[in-house]
C-alpha positions in Angstrom: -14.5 -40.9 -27.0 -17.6 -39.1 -28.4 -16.3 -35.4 -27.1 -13.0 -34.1 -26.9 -11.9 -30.6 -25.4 -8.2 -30.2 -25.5 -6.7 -26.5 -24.2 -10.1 -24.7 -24.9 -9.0 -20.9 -23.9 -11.6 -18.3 -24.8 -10.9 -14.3 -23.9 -13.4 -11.4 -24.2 -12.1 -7.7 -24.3 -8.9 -5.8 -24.5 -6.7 -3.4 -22.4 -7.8 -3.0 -19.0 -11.2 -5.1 -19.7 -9.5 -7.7 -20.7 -10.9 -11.2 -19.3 -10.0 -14.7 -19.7 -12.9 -17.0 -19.2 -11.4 -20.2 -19.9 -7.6 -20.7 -19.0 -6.7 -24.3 -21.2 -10.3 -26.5 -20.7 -9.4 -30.3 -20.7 -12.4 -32.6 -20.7 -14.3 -35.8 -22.7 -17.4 -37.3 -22.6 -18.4 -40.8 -23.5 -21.4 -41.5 -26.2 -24.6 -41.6 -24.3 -23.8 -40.3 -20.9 -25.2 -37.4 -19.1 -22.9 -35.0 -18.0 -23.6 -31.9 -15.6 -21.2 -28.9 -15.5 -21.5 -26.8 -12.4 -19.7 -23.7 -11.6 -20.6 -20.7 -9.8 -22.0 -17.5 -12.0 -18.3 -16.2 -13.8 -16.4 -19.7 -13.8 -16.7 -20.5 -17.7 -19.6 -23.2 -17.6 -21.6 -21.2 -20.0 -19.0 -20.0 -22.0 -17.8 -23.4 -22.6 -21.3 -24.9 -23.3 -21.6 -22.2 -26.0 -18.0 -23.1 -27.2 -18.7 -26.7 -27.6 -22.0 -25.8 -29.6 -20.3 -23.1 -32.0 -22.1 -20.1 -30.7 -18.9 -18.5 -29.8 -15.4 -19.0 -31.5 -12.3 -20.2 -29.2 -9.5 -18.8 -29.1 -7.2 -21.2 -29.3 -7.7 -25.7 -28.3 -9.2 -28.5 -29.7 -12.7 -29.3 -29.6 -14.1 -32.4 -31.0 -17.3 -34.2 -31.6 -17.0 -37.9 -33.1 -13.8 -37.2 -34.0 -14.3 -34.3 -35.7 -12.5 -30.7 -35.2 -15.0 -28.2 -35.1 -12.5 -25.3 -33.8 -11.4 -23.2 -37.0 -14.5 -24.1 -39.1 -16.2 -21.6 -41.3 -19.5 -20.3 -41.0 -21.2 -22.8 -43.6 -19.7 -26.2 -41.9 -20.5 -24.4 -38.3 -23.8 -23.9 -39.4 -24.2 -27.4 -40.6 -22.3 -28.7 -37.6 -25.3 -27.1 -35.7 -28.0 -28.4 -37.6 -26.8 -32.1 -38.2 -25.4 -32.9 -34.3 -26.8 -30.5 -31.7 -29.9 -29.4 -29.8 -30.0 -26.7 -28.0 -32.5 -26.2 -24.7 -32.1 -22.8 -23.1 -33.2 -21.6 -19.7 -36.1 -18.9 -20.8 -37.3 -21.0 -23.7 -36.4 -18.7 -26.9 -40.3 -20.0 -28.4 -41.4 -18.1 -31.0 -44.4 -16.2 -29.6 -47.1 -16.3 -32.9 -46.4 -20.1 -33.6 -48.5 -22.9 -31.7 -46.8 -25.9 -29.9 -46.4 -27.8 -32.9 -45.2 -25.0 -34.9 -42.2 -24.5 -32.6 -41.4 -27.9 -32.9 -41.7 -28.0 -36.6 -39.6 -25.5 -37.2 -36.7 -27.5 -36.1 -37.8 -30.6 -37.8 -37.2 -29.1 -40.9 -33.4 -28.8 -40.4 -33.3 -32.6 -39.9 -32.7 -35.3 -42.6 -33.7 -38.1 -40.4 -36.5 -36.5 -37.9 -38.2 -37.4 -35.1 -42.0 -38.7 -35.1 -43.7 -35.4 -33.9 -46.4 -37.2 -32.8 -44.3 -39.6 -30.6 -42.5 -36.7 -29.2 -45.4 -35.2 -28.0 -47.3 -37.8 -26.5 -43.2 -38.7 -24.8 -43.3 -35.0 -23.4 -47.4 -34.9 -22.6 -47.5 -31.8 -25.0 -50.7 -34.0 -27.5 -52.8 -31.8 -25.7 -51.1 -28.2 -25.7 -50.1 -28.9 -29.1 -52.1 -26.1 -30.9 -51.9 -23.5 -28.1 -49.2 -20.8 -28.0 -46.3 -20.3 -25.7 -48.3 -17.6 -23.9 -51.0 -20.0 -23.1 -48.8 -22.7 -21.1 -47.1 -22.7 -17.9 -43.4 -22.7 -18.1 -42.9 -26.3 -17.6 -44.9 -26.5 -20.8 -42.6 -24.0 -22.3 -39.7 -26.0 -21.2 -40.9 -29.5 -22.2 -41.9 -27.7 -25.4 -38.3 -25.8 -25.8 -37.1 -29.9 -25.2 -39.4 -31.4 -28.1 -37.9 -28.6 -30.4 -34.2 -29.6 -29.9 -35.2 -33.0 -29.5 -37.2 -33.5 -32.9 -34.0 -33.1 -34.9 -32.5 -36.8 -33.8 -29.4 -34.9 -32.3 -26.5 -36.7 -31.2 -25.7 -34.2 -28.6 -28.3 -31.9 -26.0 -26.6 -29.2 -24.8 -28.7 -28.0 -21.7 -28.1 -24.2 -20.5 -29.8 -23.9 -17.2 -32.5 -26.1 -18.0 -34.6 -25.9 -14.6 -33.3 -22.6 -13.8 -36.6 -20.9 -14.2 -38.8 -23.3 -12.8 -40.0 -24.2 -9.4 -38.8 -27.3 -7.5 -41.7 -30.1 -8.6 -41.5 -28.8 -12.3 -37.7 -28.8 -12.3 -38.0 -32.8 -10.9 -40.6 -33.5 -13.8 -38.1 -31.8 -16.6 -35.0 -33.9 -15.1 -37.4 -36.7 -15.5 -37.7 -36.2 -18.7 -34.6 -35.6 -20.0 -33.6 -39.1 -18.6 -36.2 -40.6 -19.9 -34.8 -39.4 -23.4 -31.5 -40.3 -22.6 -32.4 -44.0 -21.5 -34.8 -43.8 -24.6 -32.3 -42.7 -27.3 -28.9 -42.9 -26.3 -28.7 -39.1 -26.6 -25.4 -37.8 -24.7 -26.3 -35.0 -22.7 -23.9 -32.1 -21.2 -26.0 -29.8 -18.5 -24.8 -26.3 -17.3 -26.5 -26.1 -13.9 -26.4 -24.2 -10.5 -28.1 -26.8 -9.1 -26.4 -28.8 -6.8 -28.7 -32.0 -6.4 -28.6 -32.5 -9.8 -25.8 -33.7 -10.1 -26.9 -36.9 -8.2 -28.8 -38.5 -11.1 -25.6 -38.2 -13.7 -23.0 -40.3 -15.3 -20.4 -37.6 -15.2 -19.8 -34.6 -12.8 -17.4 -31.5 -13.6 -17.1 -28.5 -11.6 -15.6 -25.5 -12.9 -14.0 -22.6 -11.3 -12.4 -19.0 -12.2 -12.4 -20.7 -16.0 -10.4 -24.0 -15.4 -12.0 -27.9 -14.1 -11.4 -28.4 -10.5 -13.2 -31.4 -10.4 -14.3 -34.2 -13.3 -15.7 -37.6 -11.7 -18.0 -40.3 -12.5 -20.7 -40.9 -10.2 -20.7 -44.2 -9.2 -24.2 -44.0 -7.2 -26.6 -42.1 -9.5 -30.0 -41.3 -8.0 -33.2 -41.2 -10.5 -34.4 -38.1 -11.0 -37.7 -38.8 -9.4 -36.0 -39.4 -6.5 -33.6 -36.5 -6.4 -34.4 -33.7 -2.8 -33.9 -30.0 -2.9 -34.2 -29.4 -6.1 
């Protein structure tokens, strides 16, 4: 099994603002499947993605990634946890405002030991064209597909996808689902998708729905639908 969550719990605050998001998470994920996590606002879906990607430090479970523990690591192996295995794509883009397309992307190419083609990446993402313009030159499905090329260009082994399509309207959302399984078919990466919408769940491998911190459901979808073909987005 690629990832492992065992009795994830993760608090925030003391006293009388004390909260506990997630009450003893128990999940996995095969290598190569895409996985959406949906929830409504407050169930832990978030806090968990961020968990799994070491932006925020669990209190207490088992978390592991190819069979490694990534709960109770320090800073440097977090960090290079980070850099080696995940990309991150975020729902309002996180671009960095003075740098051109291929800058963005660049910047994260650096981190990698075994890259991405740039050039292949943006031709796969139709970004050849935008690549010298800046983030406030392109619509925001070119922010997003550009936001994708930048976790993408590091090779990762594992997308973490926080909203993805949240800020977009329905016929961009469809063409960003597109193209995330595009990637995945392309190169095997295993995807896990925090979403609040509910059709895309349709074109997955694997479906868990979370509420008031805890799994309620965790299925495989035995009738996926492509993504071009997905309604109400």
């Amino acid at each position: 099994m690629y990832l492992e969550v065992k009795g994830l719990k993760k608090s925030y605050g003391e006293g009388g603002s004390y909260i506990q998001v997630l009450k003893g998470i128990d999940l996995s994920v095969e290598k190569g499947l895409m996985c959406v996590i949906q929830g409504t606002s407050g169930s832990g879906k978030s806090t968990m993605l961020n968990c799994i990607g070491g932006l925020d430090t669990a209190d207490s479970g088992s978390i592991k990634i190819a069979g490694k523990e990534i709960v109770g690591l320090k800073n440097n192996a977090l960090s290079e946890y980070r850099r080696e295995s995940l990309g991150f794509i975020f729902q309002f883009y996180n671009l960095v405002p003075n740098l051109t397309v291929r800058e963005n992307i660049r910047v994260c190419e650096y981190l990698s030991e075994d890259p991405m083609d740039i050039d292949e990446l943006l031709e796969v993402l139709g970004l050849t064209e935008h690549q010298n313009k800046f983030p406030s030159q392109l619509s925001g499905g070119q922010q997003q597909r550009c936001a994708i090329a930048r976790a993408l260009i590091k090779n990762p082994k594992l997308l973490l996808c926080d909203e993805p399509t949240g800020a977009l309207d329905s016929k961009t959302s469809k063409d960003i689902l597109i193209l995330l399984e595009k990637v995945n078919k392309e190169f095997g990466t295993t995807m896990l998708i925090v979403t609040h919408n509910n059709a895309i769940k349709n074109m997955v491998d694997q479906v868990i729905i979370m509420k008031d911190g805890e799994i309620r459901k965790n299925y495989m979808n035995e009738e996926k639908v492509p993504a071009a073909e997905l309604e109400d987005l």
